[in-house]
LOSEKE-504149 format. One record per residue (C-alpha): x, y, z; residue in one letter. Coordinates in steps of 0.5 Angstrom, whole numbers, padded with zeros to 4 digits, always signed. Layout:
XYZa...
END
This chain:
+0188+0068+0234x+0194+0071+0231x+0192+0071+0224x+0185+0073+0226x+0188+0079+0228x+0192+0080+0223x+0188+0079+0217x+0182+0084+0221x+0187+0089+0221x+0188+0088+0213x+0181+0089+0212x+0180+0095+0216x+0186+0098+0213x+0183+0096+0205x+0177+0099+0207x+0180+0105+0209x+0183+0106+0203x+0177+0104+0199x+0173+0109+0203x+0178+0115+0203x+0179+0114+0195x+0171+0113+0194x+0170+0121+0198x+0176+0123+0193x+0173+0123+0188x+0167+0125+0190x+0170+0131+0192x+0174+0131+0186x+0167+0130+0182x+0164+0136+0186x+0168+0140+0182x+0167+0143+0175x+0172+0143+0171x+0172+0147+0163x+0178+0146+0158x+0180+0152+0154x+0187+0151+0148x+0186+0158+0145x+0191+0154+0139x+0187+0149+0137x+0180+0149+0141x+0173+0151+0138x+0168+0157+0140x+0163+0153+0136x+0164+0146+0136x+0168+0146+0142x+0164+0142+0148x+0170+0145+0154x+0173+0139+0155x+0180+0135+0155x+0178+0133+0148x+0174+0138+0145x+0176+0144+0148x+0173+0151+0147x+0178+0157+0144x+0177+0162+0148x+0176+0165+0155x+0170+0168+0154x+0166+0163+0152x+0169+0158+0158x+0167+0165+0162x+0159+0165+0158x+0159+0158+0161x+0160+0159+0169x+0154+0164+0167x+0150+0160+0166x+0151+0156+0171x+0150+0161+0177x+0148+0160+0182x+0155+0156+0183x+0155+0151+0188x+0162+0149+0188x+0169+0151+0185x+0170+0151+0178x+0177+0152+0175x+0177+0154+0168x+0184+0150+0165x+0188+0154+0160x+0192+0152+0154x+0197+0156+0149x+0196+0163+0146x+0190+0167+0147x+0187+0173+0145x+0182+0178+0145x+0175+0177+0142x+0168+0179+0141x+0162+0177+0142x+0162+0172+0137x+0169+0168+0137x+0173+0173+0133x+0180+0177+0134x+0179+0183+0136x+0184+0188+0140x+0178+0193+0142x+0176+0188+0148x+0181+0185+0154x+0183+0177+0153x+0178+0177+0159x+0173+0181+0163x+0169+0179+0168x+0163+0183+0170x+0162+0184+0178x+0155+0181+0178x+0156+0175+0173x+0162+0173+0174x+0163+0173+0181x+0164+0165+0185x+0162+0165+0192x+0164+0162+0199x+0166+0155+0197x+0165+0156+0190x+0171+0160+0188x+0173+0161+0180x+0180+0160+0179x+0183+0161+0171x+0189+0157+0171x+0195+0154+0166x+0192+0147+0164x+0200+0145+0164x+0204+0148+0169x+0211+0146+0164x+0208+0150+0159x+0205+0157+0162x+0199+0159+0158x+0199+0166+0155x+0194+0170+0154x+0197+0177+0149x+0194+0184+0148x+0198+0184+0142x+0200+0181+0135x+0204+0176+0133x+0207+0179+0127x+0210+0174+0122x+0217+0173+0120x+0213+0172+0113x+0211+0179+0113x+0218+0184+0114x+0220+0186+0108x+0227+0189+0106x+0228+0197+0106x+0234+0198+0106x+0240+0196+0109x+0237+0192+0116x+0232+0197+0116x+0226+0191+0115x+0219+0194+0114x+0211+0191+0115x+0204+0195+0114x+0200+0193+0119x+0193+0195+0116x+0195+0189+0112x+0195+0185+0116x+0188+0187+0118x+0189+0192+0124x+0185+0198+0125x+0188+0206+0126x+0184+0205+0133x+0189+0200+0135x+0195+0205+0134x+0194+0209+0140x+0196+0215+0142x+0201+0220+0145x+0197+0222+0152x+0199+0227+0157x+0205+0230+0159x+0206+0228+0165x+0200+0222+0166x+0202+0216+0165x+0197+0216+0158x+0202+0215+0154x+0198+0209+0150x+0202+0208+0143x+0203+0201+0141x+0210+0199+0142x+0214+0193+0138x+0217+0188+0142x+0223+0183+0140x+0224+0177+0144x+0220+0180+0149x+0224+0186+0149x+0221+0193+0148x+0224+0196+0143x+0226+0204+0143x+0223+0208+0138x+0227+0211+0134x+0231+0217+0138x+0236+0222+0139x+0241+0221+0142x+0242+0213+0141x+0240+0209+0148x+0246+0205+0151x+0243+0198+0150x+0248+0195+0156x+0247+0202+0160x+0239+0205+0159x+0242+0211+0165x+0248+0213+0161x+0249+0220+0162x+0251+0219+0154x+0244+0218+0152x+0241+0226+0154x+0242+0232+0151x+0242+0238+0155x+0238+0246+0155x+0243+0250+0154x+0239+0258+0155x+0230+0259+0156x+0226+0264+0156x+0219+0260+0159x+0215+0253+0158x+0214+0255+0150x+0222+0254+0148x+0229+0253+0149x+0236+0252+0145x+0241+0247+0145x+0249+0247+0143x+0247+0241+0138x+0244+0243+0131x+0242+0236+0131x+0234+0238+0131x+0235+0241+0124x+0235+0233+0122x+0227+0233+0125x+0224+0239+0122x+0220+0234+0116x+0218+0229+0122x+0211+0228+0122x+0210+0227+0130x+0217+0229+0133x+0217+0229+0141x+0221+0230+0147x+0221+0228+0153x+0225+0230+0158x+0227+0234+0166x+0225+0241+0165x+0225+0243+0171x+0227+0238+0177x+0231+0231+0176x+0226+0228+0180x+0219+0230+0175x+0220+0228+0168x+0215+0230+0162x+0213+0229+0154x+0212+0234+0149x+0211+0235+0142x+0217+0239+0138x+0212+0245+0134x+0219+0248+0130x+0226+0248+0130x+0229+0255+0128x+0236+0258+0129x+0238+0261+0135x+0236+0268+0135x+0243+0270+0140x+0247+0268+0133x+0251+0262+0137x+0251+0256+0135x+0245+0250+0136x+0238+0251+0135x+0232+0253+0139x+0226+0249+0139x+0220+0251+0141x+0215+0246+0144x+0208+0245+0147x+0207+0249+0154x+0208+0244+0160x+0202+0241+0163x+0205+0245+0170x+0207+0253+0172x+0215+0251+0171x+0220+0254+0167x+0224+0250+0163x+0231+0251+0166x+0239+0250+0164x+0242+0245+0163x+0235+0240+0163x+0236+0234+0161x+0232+0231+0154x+0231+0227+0148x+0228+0227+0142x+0224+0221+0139x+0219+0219+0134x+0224+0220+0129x+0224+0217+0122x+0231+0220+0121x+0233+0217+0127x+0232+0210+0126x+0240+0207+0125x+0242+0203+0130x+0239+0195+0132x+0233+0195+0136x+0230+0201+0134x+0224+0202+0130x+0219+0208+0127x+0211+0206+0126x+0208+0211+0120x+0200+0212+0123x+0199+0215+0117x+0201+0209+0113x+0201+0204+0118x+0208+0202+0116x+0213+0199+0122x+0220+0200+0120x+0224+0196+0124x+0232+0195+0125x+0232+0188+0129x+0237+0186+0133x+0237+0179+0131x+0236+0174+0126x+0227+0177+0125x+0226+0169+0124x+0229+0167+0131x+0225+0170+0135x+0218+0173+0137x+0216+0180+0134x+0209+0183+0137x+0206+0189+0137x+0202+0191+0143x+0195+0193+0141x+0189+0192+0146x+0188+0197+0152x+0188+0192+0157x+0189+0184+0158x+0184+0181+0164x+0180+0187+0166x+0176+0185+0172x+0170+0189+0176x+0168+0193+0171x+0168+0194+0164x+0173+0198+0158x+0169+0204+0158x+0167+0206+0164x+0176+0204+0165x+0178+0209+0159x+0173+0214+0162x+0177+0214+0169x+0182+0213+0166x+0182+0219+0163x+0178+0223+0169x+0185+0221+0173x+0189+0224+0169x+0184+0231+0168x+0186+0231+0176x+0193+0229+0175x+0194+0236+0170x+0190+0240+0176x+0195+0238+0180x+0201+0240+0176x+0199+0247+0175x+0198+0252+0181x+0192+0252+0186x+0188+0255+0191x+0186+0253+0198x+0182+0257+0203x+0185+0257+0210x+0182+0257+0217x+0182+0264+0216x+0179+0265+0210x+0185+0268+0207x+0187+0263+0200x+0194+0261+0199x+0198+0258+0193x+0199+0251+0193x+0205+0250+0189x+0205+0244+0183x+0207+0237+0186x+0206+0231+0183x+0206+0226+0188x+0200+0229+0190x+0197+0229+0183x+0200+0221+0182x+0196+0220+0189x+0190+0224+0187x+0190+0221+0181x+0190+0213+0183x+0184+0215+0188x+0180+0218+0183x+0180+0213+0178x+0179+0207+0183x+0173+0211+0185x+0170+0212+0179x+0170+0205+0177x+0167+0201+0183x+0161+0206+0183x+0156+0200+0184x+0155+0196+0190x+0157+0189+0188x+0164+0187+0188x+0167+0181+0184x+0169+0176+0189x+0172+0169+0190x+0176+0169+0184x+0183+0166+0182x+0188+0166+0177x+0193+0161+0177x+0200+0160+0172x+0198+0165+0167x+0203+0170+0163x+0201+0176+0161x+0203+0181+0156x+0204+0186+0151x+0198+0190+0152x+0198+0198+0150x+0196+0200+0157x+0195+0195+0163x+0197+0188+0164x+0192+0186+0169x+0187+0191+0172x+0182+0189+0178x+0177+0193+0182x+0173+0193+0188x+0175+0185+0188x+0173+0181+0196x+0176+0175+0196x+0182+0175+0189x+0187+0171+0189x+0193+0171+0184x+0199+0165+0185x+0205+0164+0180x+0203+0170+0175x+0207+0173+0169x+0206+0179+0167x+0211+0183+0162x+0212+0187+0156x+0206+0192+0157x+0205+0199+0156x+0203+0203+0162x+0201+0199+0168x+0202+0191+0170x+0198+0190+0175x+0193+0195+0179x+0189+0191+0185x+0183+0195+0189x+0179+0192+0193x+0179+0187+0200x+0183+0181+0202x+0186+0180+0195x+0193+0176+0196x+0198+0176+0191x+0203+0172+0191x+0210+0169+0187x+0209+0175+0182x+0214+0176+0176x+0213+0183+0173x+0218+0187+0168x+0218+0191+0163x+0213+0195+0164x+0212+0202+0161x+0209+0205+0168x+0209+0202+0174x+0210+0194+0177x+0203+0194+0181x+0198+0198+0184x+0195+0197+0190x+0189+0201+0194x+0183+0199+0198x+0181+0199+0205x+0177+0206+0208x+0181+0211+0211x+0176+0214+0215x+0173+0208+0219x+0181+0206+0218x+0178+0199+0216x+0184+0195+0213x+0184+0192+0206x+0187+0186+0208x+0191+0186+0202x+0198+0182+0202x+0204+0182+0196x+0207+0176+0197x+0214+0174+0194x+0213+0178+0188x+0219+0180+0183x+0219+0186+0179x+0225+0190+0176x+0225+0194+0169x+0219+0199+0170x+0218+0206+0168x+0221+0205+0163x+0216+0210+0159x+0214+0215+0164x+0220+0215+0169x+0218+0218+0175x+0213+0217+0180x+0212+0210+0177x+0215+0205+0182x+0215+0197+0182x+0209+0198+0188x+0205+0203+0188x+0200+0204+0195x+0194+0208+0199x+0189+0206+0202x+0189+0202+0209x+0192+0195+0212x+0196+0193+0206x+0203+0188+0207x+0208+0187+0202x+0214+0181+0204x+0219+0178+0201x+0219+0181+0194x+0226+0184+0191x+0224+0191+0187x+0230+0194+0183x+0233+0197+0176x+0229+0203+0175x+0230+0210+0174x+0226+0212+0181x+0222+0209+0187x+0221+0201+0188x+0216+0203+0193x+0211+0210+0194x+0205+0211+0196x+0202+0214+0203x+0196+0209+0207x+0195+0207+0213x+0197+0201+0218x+0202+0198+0212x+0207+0193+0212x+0213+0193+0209x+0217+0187+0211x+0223+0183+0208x+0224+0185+0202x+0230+0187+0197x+0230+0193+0194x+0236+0195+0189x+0239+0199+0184x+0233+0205+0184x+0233+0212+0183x+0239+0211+0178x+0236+0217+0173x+0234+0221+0179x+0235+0226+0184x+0232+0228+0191x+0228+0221+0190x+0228+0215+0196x+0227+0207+0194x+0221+0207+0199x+0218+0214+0199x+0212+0217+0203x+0211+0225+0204x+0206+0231+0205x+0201+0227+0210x+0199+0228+0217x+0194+0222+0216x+0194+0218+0211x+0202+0215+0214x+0200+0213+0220x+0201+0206+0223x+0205+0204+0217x+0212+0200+0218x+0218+0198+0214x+0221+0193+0217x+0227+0187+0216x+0228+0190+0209x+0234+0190+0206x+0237+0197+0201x+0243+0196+0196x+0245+0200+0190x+0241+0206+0191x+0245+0212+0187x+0244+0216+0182x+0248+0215+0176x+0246+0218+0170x+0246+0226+0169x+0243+0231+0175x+0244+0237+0175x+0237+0240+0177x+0235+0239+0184x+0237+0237+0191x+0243+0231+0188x+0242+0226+0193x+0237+0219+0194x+0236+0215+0199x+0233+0209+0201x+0228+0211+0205x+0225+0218+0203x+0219+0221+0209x+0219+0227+0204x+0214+0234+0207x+0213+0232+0214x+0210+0225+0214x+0209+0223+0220x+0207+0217+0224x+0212+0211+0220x+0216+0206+0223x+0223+0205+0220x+0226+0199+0223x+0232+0194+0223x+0233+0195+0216x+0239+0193+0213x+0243+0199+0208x+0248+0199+0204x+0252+0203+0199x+0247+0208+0199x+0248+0215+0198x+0243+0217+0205x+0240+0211+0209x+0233+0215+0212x+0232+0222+0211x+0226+0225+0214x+0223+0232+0212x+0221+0235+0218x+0216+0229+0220x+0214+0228+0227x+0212+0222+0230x+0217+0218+0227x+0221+0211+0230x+0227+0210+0226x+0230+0203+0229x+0235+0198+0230x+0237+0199+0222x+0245+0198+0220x+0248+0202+0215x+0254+0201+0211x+0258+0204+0206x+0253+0210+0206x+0255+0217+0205x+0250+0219+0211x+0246+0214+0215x+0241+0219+0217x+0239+0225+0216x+0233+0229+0219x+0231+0236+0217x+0228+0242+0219x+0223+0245+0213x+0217+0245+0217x+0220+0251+0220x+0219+0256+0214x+0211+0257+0216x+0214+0259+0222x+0211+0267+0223x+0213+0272+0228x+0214+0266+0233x+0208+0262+0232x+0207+0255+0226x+0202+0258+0221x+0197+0253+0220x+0194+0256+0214x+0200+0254+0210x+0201+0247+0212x+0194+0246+0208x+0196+0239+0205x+0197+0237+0212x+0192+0240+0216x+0185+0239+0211x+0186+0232+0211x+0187+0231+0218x+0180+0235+0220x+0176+0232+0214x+0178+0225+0218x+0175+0228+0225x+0182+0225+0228x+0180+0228+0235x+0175+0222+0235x+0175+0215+0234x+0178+0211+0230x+0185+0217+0229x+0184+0218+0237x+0185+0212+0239x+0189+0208+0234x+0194+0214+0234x+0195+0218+0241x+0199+0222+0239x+0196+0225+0232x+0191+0229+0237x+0198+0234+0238x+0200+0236+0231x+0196+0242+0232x+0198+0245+0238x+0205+0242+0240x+0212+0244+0236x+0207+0242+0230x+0212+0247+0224x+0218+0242+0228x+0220+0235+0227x+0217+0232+0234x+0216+0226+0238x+0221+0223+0235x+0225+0216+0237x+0232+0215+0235x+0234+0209+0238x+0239+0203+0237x+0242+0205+0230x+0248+0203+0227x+0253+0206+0222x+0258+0201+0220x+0265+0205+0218x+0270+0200+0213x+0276+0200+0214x+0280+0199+0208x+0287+0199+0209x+0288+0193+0214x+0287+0186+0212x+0287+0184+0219x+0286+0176+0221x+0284+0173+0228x+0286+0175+0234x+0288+0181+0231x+0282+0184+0226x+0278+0182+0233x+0282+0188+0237x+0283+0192+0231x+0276+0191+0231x+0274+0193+0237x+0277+0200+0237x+0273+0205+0237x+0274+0210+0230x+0277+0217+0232x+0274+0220+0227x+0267+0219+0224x+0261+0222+0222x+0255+0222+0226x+0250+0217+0225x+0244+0222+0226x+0245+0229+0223x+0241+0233+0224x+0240+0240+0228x+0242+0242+0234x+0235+0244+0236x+0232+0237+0234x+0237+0234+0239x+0235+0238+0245x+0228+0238+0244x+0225+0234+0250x+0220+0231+0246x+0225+0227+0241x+0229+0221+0244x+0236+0218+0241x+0238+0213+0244x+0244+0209+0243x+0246+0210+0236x+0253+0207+0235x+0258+0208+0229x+0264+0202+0229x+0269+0199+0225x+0267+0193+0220x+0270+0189+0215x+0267+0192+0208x+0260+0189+0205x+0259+0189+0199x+0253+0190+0195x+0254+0182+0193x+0255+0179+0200x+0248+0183+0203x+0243+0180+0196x+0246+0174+0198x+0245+0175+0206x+0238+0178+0204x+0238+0171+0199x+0239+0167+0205x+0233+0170+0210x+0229+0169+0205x+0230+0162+0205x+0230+0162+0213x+0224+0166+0213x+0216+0163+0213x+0211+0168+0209x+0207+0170+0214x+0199+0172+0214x+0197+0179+0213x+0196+0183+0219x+0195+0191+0220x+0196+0191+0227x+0203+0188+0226x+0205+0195+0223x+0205+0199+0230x+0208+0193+0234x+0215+0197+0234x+0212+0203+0234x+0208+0202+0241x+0213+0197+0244x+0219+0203+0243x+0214+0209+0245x+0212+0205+0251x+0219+0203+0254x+0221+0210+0252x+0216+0213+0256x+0218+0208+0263x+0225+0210+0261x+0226+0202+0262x+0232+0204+0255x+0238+0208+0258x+0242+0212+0253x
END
């Protein structure tokens, strides 16, 4: 009987596993599966399978085509090096590696498409650039090797060209070595082990306008047969950088010794000032050190001093305008794109705006404004249709060396991006606009503008986009365009970035403005090292486009200009709330060696939180300078209009502002011109004491004592500590042993680990918020 048994449960248990392996791999059968290996595959005689693979990304792509409607998922399996096509297979840099069309491409609900490395050990490439062959260098002179480029088939349309002053238009090709960006050829030498070296600018000595100044050196004698000698430099402040073209050099008119240079007119009404900082570039003459090159557009010819042995390491050329474009085509994004930067430019320059009164007032030249501005035109311009690209995946791929961007999607519901590298590329890396698009274990650097962009969400029915950045890294950006260019760029509603690490950059990690936004977990590190008057996490000059928004549990270390600032407010902080933003939460934030831990312009409605500073120059700083549009007693509303119009244009007495945000229907008529409605509570400012080494027991009393003398942790003025409507409560300062930049990254490293990626949810935003706002209000804290 007992064998009986025995022998009917090792049936059942056969049958089972019978069963579970014959619907496997019906399921798996399900799924289509398309090869491509762009090394050793064929277009025309290919099939799309393991064996017979296809070439390229576009013929896999033609092939979903037709199979749509799909009924089930379809993974299209990459392998080796890939480059753009035309319609014919050919190479050809004028397309992306692959564009997909919201109607034709998109899967579906239980039919997703996913892109993917075919094997995970060797991650499949896909190059907007050309490989130039060590073959092809020829010697110069010296180590100056050089190579036409028209020889080796590439068309003046390719070159690129110089673009705005102040927009990140700058499309010219680049050259890469070993995936490095290489400099082009400048005055002064960029320190290769120390790109912010103060050593690496000259600086305006006298000006008389926007058209030219003089220097001390008689250097730019050298550059007066150069073709194309460009500058770029800080004009006007440390914190807004811009390109220029150099018309002439002549000697200078007051006899000293030096030369003026004469320039084309900035695109803004800023003077150039003393002591501006700049460089020259595109400089032939100039090309004498390693890592250095000069590219003839005339000619075609490149000309290079390699750092290395040229045969050691891959040399490429960046050429194509974007590799993977998705939502919309290369025209429509060259046009918005250059709309964008047509907005940009009017905002660089002085405008008017109508009051309430019907009186008119200036406006004065912002680029953050113009950035945002910018960025919401463009998005805008390229989702004009009704259909959105959706259900659609990328998996394992790297991405680079592309004139413009990496990876740009618009309008796209239902995208998701895992274990993606993009690097070496010219403007942006990745731009992501749409709904429920999740990215995540993101690799992102060297990257000419920004890391990544994101926008969606509607801020008028305060719809959430639901879009998460997950465990992202991105260093080494605005390498080009150095400010407001950041490793995240934002606007829109219900965005969450968590668990990624953002640093090495001249300005922001992250900046932006949107509603119901997370930021949560991250490590930002060594930022606005170039810069002045900046923040590692910046937002500004909105009353609405701000609210509900948090940063929460991150962690900041090394944020502190190094380079020469000599123009502007010197000091950078960690957290910038510039020009009366309001409606942010700022909590249990870990700070450290920074120059200021938070500062808040004049905002309202603000929470700062449970956050811990250490070896900062000051903790917190809350300012005044909504007051200046105080006249003869009463707050001028009239000249708040970037604050104001934009409140009204969303109804924010009604629904959904009223409701979401209480206290915004106040900002008209209480203490508006006046930082308000502000809770201050529970922060930390740690005091090192240096000269005791102190041990058990002993370090414990010491420890223990209270400083005698010590900043405060809030400074700020008096009549924002009186005024009833702000609360601080329990800001502390004590002794601490030191913390240095090495142990935070490695405690930030340890939560990490600890610390489960969690769903986005825009609501999480306002939980602090709310929760602070309401035991403030039944006084259940007590100072």
């Amino acid at each position: 009987m007992c064998l009986v048994r025995r022998l009917s449960r090792r049936v059942a248990t056969i049958v089972a596993v019978l069963s579970f392996c014959f619907f496997t791999t019906a399921s798996a059968a399900a799924k289509t599966s398309f090869y491509v290996d762009c090394e050793k595959g064929s277009d025309e005689h290919g099939e799309g399978t393991t064996f017979r693979p296809w070439a390229s990304l576009s013929r896999a792509r033609d092939a979903i085509r037709s199979l749509q409607p799909l009924d089930d998922d379809v993974d299209v399996l990459v392998a080796g090096d890939c480059y753009p096509t035309n319609e014919q297979g050919n190479r050809n840099f004028s397309h992306a590696v692959l564009e997909l069309d919201p109607v034709k491409d998109s899967g579906k609900p239980g039919a997703v498409i996913t892109y993917k490395t075919q094997d995970n050990r060797v991650r499949a490439r896909l190059l907007g650039g050309l490989k130039i062959p060590p073959e092809a260098w020829e010697r110069e002179t010296g180590s100056i090797l050089l190579v036409s480029l028209k020889d080796l088939g590439v068309g003046s349309e390719h070159f690129g060209s110089w673009g705005g002053f102040s927009s990140c238009t700058n499309m010219r090709l680049e050259l890469f070595f070993g995936g490095q960006a290489m400099t082009l050829a400048r005055y002064p030498n960029l320190d290769k082990d120390d790109p912010f070296d103060f050593r690496s600018w000259l600086q305006v000595n006298t000006t008389g306008n926007v058209s030219w100044f003089t220097t001390t050196s008689a250097r730019p004698f050298r550059w007066t047969k150069e073709k194309e000698p460009q500058l770029h430099g800080y004009w006007k402040y440390d914190w807004w950088d811009q390109f220029t073209a150099l018309l002439n050099v002549s000697s200078r008119t007051d006899g000293a010794p030096g030369a003026q240079l004469s320039v084309t007119t900035q695109d803004s009404a800023h003077n150039i000032e003393r002591g501006a900082k700049f460089y020259a570039f595109n400089l032939r003459c100039e090309l004498d050190s390693p890592g250095e090159y000069y590219f003839d557009s005339d000619t075609g010819v490149l000309y290079f001093w390699p750092p290395d042995d040229i045969e050691e390491k891959e040399t490429v050329v960046s050429l194509a305008s974007h590799v993977i474009l998705a939502g919309t085509d290369i025209a429509t994004a060259r046009t918005a794109h250059a709309r964008s930067a047509a907005i940009l430019k009017k905002h660089l320059s002085v405008r008017q705006v109508e009051g309430s009164r019907g009186m008119r007032h200036s406006l004065k030249p912002d680029m953050f404004d113009g950035v945002m501005a910018a960025s919401e035109e463009r998005a805008k311009e390229m989702t004009q249709g009704s259909t959105r690209l959706s259900n659609v995946a990328f998996e394992g791929l790297g991405i680079h060396y592309s004139r413009g961007w990496g990876m740009q999607i618009i309008g796209g519901v239902d995208i998701t991006l895992t274990d993606i590298e993009v690097t070496s590329i010219g403007e942006s890396g990745i731009s992501l606009d749409g709904e429920s698009i999740i990215a995540s274990d993101l690799h992102v650097s060297e990257i000419g503008c920004s890391g990544i962009s994101m926008t969606g969400g509607d801020v008028h029915t305060l719809t959430p986009s639901r879009n998460v950045i997950d465990n992202a890294s991105i260093h080494h950006f605005a390498r080009r365009k150095r400010t407001y260019q950041p490793g995240i760029m934002f606007g829109g509603v219900g965005h969450t970035v968590q668990r990624s690490t953002i640093g090495m950059a001249p300005h922001a990690g992250i900046l932006g403005r949107g509603n119901d936004c997370t930021f949560e977990g991250n490590l930002l590190h060594d930022l606005c090292l170039e810069t002045s008057d900046a923040g590692a996490w910046y937002s500004g000059r909105t009353w609405t486009q701000s609210q509900g928004t948090a940063v929460v549990g991150n962690t900041f270390i090394n944020v502190r200009n190094r380079g020469l600032v000599v123009l502007g407010w010197a000091v950078v902080s960690a957290v910038y709330l510039d020009d009366q933003v309001s409606g942010i939460a700022v909590v249990n934030n870990t700070i450290v060696h920074c120059q200021r831990g938070v500062l808040v312009g004049g905002g309202r409605d603000i929470t700062l939180g449970f956050n811990v500073f250490s070896q900062v120059d000051t903790a917190i700083s809350i300012d005044t300078r909504g007051e200046q549009h105080v006249v003869k007693g009463h707050c001028d509303l009239d000249q708040m209009a970037t604050l104001v119009s934009p409140l009204r244009a969303v109804n924010f007495q009604a629904p959904p502002y009223a409701s979401r945000y209480p206290r915004i229907s106040t900002y008209l008529y209480r203490s508006s011109c006046s930082p308000a409605d502000l809770i201050v509570i529970g922060n930390s400012l740690c005091i090192h004491n240096t000269t005791s080494r102190l041990s058990g027991s002993r370090a414990s009393r010491h420890l223990s004592t209270p400083p005698r003398a010590h900043p405060a942790v809030v400074e700020t003025p008096p009549s924002v500590l009186k005024n009833p409507l702000n609360s601080f409560v329990n800001n502390t300062v004590s002794y601490c042993f030191p913390t240095t930049p090495q142990l935070a990254r490695r405690s930030f490293g340890r939560a990490q680990l600890a610390r489960p990626a969690s769903q986005a949810d825009p609501a999480h935003a306002r939980v602090v918020y709310i929760s602070l706002s309401e035991a403030l209000d039944k006084e259940e804290v007590l100072a």
